[in-house]
C-alpha positions in Angstrom: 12.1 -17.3 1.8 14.3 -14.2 2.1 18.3 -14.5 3.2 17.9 -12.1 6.0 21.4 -12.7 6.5 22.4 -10.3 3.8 21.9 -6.5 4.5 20.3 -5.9 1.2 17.0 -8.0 1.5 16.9 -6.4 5.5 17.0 -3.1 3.5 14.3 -4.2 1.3 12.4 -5.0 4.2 13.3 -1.7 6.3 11.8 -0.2 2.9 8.6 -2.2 2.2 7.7 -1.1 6.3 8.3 2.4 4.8 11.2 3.5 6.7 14.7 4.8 5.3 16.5 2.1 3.4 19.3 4.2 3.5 19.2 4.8 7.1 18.9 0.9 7.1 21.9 0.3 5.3 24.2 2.5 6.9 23.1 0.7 10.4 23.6 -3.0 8.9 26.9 -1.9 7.7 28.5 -0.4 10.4 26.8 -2.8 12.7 25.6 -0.1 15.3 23.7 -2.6 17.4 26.1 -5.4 17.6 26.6 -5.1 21.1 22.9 -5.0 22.0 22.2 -7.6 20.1 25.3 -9.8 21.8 24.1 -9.1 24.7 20.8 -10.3 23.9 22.0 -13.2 22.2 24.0 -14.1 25.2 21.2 -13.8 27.7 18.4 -15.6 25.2 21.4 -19.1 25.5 21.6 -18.7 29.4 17.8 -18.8 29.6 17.7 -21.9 26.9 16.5 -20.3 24.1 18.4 -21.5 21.3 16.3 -21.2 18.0 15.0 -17.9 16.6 11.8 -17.4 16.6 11.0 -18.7 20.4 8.5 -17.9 22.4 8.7 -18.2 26.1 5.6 -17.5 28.4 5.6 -18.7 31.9 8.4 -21.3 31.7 6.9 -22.7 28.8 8.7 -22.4 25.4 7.4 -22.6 21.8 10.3 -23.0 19.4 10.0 -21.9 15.4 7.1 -20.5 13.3 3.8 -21.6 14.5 0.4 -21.6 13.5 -2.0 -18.3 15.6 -3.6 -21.3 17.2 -0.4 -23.1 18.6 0.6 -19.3 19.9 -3.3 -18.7 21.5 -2.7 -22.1 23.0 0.3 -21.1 24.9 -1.7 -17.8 25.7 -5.0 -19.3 27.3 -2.5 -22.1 29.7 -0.5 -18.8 31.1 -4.1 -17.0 31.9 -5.7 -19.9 33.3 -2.7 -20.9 35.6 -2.9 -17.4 37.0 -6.3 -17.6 37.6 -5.3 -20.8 39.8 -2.7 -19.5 41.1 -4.2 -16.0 42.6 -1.9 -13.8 40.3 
C-alpha cells in the first residue's frame, strides 16, 4: 500500500488522475484545506464515525474497505426500508 500520509505519494496520485502535481504540492504543503477538513473530521467523531473509509447509509455503518457486494448489501436494506416505510 501507499503512505498517503506523505505529500509526495498524494502528489503521485493527484498526477496519475492527470491533474497538476504541482498544484497538488503547493496545497499539501501549505495545508489550504486544513480547516475544512477539521471541521469534517470533527463532525464525522460526533456522528461515530471513527475509521476512514466508513460508510454510513440510513443509520447503518460499514467501517473499512469492503468487497462491491458488502457495499450493494447496505444499498438494497436502505431501498427496501423506504419502500416500507412510504419514503
Amino acid at each position: 500500500g501507499r503512505n498517503i500520509g506523505k505529500i509526495q505519494e498524494l502528489v503521485d496520485v493527484a498526477r496519475s488522475v492527470d491533474l497538476s502535481a504541482e498544484e497538488a504540492k503547493e496545497v499539501l504543503e501549505a495545508r489550504g484545506f486544513r480547516e475544512a477538513v477539521d471541521s469534517d473530521w470533527s463532525r464525522a467523531r460526533s456522528m461515530g464515525v471513527t475509521a476512514v473509509p466508513t460508510f454510513l447509509l440510513d443509520q447503518r455503518f460499514v467501517v473499512g474497505a469492503q468487497p462491491y457486494e458488502v457495499l450493494e448489501e447496505l444499498l438494497t436494506v436502505s431501498e427496501v426500508k423506504k419502500r416500507h416505510s412510504g419514503r
